[in-house]
N, C-alpha and C positions, 0 to 999 in steps of 0.2 A: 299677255303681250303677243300682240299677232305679230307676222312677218315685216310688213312693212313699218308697223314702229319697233320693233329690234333694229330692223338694217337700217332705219331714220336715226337712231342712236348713235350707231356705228359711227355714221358719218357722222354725226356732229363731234363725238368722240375722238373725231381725226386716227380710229383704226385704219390701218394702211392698206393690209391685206387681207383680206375677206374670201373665203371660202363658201364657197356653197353650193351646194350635190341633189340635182332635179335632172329629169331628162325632158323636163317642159322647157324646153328654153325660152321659145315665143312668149308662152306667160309668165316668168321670169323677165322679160328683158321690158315688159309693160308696165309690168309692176316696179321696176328699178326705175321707170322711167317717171314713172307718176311721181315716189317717193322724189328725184331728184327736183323734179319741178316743183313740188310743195317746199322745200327747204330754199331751192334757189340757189345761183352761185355754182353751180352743177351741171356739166355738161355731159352725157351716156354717147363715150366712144366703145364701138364693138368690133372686137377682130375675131378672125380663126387663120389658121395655117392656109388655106387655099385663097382666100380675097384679101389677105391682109387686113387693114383697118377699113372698112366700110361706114363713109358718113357723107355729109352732105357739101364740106369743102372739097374741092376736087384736087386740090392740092396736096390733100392727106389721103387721100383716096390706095387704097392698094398698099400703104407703107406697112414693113413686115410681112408682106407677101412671105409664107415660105421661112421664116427666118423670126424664132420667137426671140434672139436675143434684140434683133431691131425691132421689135412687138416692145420688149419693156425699156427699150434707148429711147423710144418716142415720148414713154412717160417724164421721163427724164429731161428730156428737153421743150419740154413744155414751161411756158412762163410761170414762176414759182407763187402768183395772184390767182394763176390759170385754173379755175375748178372744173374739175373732171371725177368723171367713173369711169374708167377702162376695163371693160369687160372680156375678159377674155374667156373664151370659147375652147375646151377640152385639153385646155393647157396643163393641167394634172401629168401628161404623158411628157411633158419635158422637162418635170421637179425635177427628174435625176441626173441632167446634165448640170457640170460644176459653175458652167459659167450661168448657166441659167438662176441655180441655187443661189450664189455668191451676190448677183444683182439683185437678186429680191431679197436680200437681209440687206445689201446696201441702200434698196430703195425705202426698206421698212423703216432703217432710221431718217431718212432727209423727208419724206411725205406726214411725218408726224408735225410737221408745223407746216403743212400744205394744204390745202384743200379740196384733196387728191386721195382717189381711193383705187385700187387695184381688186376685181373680183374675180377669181375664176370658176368657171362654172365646169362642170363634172357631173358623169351618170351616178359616180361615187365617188366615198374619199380613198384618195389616196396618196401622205402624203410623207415626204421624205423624213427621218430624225431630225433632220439638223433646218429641217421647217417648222417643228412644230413647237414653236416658239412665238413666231413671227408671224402665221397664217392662223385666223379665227375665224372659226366653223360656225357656219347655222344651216338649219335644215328650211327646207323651201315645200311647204305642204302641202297634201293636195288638195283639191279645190275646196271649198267650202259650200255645205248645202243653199245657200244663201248666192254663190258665185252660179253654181250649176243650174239652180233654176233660173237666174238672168241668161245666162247662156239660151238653155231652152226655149224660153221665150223668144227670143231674137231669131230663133231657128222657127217658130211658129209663127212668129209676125210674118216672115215672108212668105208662107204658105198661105198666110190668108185663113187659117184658121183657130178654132178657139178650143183651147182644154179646159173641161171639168176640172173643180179645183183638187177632187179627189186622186185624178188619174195623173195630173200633174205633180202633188205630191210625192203620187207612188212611185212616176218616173224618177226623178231626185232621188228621192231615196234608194230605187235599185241601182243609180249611177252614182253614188256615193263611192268614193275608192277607185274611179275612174279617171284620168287625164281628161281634161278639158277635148286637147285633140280625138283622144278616141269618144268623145261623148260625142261629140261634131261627124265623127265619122259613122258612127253606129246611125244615129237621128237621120243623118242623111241619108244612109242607107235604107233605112225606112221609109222616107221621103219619097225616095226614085221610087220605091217598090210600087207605092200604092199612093201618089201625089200627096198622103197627110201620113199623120203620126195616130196608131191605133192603139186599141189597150193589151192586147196582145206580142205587141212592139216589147213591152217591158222584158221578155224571155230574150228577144236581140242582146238588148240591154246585159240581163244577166250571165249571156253567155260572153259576150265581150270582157266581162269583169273574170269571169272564171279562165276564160284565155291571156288577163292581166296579172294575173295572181298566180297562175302556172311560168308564167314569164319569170316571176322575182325567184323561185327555184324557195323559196322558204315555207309560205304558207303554200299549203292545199284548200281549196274550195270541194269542202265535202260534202255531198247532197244527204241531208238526213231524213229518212222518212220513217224509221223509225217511231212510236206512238209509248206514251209513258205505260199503256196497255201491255204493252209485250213487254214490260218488266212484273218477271212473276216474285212479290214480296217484296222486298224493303221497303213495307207500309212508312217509316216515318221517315225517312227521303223524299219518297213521295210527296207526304204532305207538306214538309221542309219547301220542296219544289214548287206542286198547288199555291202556295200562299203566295209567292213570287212572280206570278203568272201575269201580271197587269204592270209590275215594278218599274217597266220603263216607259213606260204610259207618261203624259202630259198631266193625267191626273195624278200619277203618283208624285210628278214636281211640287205641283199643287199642294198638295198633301204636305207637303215638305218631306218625303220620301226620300234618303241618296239612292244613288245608281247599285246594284247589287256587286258586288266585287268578284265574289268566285267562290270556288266550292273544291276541296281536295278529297278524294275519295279513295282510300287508302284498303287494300284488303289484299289477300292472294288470289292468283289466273284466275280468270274463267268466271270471275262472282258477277260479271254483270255491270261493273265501272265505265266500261267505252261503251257498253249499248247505252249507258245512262246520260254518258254527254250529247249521243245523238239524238235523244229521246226528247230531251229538253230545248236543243237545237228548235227541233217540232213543233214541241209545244207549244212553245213561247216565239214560235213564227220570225227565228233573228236566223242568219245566214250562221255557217259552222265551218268556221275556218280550223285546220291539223295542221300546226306545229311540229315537227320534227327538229328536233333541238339540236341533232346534230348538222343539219344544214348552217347551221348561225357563222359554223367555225369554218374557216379560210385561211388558205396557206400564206396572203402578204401578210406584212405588218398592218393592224388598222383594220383590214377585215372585216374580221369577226366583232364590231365593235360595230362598224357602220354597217352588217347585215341584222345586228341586235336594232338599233335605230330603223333602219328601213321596215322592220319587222314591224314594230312596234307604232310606226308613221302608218303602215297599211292599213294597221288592226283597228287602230284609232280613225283611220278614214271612211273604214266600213260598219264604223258603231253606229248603232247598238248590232251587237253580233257575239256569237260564243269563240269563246279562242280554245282550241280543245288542243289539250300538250298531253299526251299518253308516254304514260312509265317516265316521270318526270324526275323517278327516282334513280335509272340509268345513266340520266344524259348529268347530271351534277354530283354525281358521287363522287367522294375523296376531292371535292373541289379545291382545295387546299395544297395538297399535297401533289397535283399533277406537274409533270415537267415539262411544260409549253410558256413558261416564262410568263406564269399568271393572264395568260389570256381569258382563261375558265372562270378566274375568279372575278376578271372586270366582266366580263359577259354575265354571270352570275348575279353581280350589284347590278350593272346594269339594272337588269331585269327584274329583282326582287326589289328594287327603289320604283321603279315602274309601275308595278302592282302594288303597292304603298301608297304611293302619292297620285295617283291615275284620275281625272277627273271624267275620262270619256265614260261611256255605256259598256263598255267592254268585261264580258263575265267570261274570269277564266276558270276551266274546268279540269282539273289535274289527276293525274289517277296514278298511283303507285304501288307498285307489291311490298314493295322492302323498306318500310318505314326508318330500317337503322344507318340507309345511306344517305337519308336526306340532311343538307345542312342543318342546323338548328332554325337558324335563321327563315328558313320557308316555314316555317311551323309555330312562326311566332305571329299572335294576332293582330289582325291590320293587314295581313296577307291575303288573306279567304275570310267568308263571312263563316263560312263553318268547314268542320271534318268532321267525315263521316268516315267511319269502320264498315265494310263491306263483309261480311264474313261468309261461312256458309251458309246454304238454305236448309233451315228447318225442315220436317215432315212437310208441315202445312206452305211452305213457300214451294218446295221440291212438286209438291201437287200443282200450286199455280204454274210451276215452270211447264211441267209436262201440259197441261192445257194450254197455254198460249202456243205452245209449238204443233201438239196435235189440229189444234184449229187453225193452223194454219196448213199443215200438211194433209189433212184429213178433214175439213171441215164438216162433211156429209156424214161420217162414221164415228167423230168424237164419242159419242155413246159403247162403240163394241169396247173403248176400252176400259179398263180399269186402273186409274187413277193412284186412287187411294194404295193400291199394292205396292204400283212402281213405283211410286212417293215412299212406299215405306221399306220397300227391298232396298233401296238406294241410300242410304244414310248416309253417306262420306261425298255423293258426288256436287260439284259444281254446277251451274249453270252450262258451261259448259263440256261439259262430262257427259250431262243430260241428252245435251244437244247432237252429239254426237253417237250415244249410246243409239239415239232416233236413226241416225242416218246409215248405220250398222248394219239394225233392224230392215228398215229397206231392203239392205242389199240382201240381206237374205231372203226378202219376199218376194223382190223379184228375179235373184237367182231360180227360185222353185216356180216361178210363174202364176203367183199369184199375192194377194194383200198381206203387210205383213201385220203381225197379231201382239196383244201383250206378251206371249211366249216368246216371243221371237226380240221383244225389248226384252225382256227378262236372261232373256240366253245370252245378248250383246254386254248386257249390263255384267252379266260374269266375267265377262272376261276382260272389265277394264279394270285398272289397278289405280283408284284414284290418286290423286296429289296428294290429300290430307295423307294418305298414309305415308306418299315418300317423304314428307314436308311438314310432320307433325311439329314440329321443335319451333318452325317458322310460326306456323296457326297460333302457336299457344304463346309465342312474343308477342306477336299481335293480339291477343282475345284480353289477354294481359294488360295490354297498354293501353289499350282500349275503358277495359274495367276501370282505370286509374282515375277517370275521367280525362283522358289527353284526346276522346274522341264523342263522338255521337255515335250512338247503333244505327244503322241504318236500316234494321229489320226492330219490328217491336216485341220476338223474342230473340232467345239468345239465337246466334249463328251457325255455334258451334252443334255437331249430333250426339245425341247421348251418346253413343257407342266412342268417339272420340276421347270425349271429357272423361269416359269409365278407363278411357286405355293412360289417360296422364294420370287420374287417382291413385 
């Protein structure tokens, strides 16, 4: 059910008071309008605090200037045949006054056998206790790919010029998760530059969306350039990923394919989990949106509830896309037991009903250290299409590590080193362990002023005192839980290093 038949419901429903949280107001108040017209019977009056009610009798022109309790007396004294939508404009900021409050529960009851609906519109929700009884929330979504290519076109008609259907797609698509206004604005912008719209335009495009997405303070638009190449090992990840690679393809509808769901990838630091979500971002050519889970929570009531929803409305405006949440295992631990008056825990449902029942493109990629603070509940199937165990790298992956990193630091001199050593002096380190031990190395090479050498990894590598050892008891929970089958290996040998498994024997 799209928008306008929910709020087409509404109204016939004789719901009274209607909420609903957009910062499009103009396509909002078009869309209310169409809706009122197809029904009939329905007149869309709009106020705000500074013009009052704004419409075309001049008589009601200006009333409630200034004054929202004369803003809801007008609805009031409206003939009770009289069909209306009374729209009101950032009225959210005067729930809290008594008299305001106490009218709209008393308007709530007498407009139920009216044909009179009260809306108010808001950048977000925010809404009194002793409202939310009475006020009935829907969310107002952003455009649809189908809305924004109309748009575009109308902004191309008047230029007088014609798009490929390729590049017209691609524009949509990059303006997916855009407001209408800023699409108009970006397009136009491109217009003045160079009197038409080019295919280079689409980067405008992109960057407008990542200055959209920096605005809501939730997600991050993270550029991944990352290549599935710079993952040294976990061959059957890998290929888990490879198989996936077309999944959200047209042909894979075809197919009768669903949409991939998500992937939790579970291991201790440094194995390589966050370069993996980026990697995949790449590969599979979807945008990679970061989650930080603690942005969701907010000090009003309601909050953290409607920043879970806006989260979640984004994510879904900009699919197909990766939704990458790191250390997912931080932000919801002890969710039960927090003392914030179960906000954690609706945040929580929220969210894991979301990723349940989700119909969009949207592939989330989860990565966690500490498998024993995750709810249950996230680890039950229907969540993720798979889990993967991250563990440590083998000799043979520890090799691949150091190659992908020497070719990139050394690409000219890969050959002076020796591989196979530092793969095999290294037993206990991580990915990044490895990475680090390299950039050590460095500095001792060009403290002495000159390249640095395997000796010079070999001497950094001494003196790091890996995780596995502080951390053993954690590795061997996991290797464990793993073994149990509650996971997938994500290397196609074990993870763990002899020398580890001989110190737990």
């Amino acid at each position: 059910m799209n928008f306008s038949e929910e709020f087409a419901l509404l109204l016939r429903a004789c719901y009274p008071l209607i909420y609903i949280s957009t910062t499009e107001e103009e396509r909002l108040e078009s869309s209310i309008a169409n809706v009122a017209q197809k029904i009939g019977n329905r007149q869309a009056y709009i106020w705000d605090f500074v013009d009052g009610y704004q419409e075309n009798n001049p008589n009601n022109a200006g009333v409630g200037k200034r004054n929202p309790l004369q803003a809801l007396e007008f609805v009031e004294k409206m003939p009770a045949k009289a069909g209306g939508i009374f729209i009101l404009r950032d009225f959210q900021r005067f729930l809290e006054d008594i008299s305001i409050s106490r009218k709209l529960r008393n308007l709530a009851r007498s407009l139920k056998s009216q044909p009179k609906n009260i809306v108010i519109v808001s950048s977000q929700v925010e809404i009194p206790a002793e409202l939310t009884e009475v006020l009935t929330v829907i969310d107002f979504p952003l455009p649809t790919a189908k809305e924004i290519k109309t748009e575009i076109q109308r902004l191309i008609l008047a230029t007088g010029q014609t798009l490929p259907d390729k590049l017209l797609n691609e524009i949509v698509r990059s303006a997916q998760g855009l407001s209408l206004e800023r699409i108009r604005r970006v397009l136009t912008r491109a217009i003045a530059t160079h009197g038409r719209i080019e295919p280079e335009d689409v980067e405008l495009i992109l960057e407008e969306k990542r200055q959209s997405i920096r605005q809501t303070q939730i997600l991050d638009f993270y550029p991944a350039t990352e290549q599935i190449s710079d993952i040294g090992g976990l061959d059957n990840l890998k290929d888990w990923l490879l198989r996936r690679g077309g999944a959200f393809s047209d042909r894979a509808r075809t197919y009768g394919l669903p949409h991939p769901r998500g992937l939790l990838l579970v291991g201790i630091q440094g194995t390589g989990k966050s370069l993996t979500a980026k990697a995949i971002a790449h590969h599979w050519h979807l945008p990679l949106l970061r989650l930080d889970v603690g942005r969701l929570f907010g000090g009003l009531v309601g909050e953290s509830e409607s920043r879970t929803r806006q989260m979640i409305n984004l994510a879904e405006a900009l699919s197909p896309c990766i939704l990458w949440i790191d250390e997912i295992d931080k932000a919801f631990s002890g969710v039960e037991g927090r003392g914030d008056s179960g906000t954690t825990s609706r945040v929580f449902g929220t969210f894991i009903t979301w990723m349940a029942e989700k119909k969009s493109p949207v592939f989330v990629v989860a990565t966690a250290n500490n498998i024993k603070a995750l709810p249950p509940e996230m680890l039950r199937k229907g969540r993720f299409d798979e889990i993967f165990f991250v563990g440590l790298p083998n000799q043979e992956e520890r090799e691949a590590i150091f190659k992908v990193h020497l070719a990139r630091l050394r690409p000219h001199n890969l050959g002076n080193y020796d591989v196979k050593r530092l793969a095999y002096e290294t037993p206990d380190f991580s990915g990044a362990e490895i990475e680090q031990t390299l950039v050590e190395a460095m500095h001792i090479g060009f403290s002495q002023n000159r390249d640095f050498t395997t000796d010079d990894i070999l001497e950094s590598a001494s003196q790091v005192i890996p995780l596995a050892r502080t951390a053993q008891e954690q590795i061997q929970f996991l290797q464990d839980w793993a073994a149990a089958g509650k996971a997938r290996l994500a290397s196609r040998k074990t993870s763990l290093s002899d020398r580890i498994q001989n110190q737990f024997n």
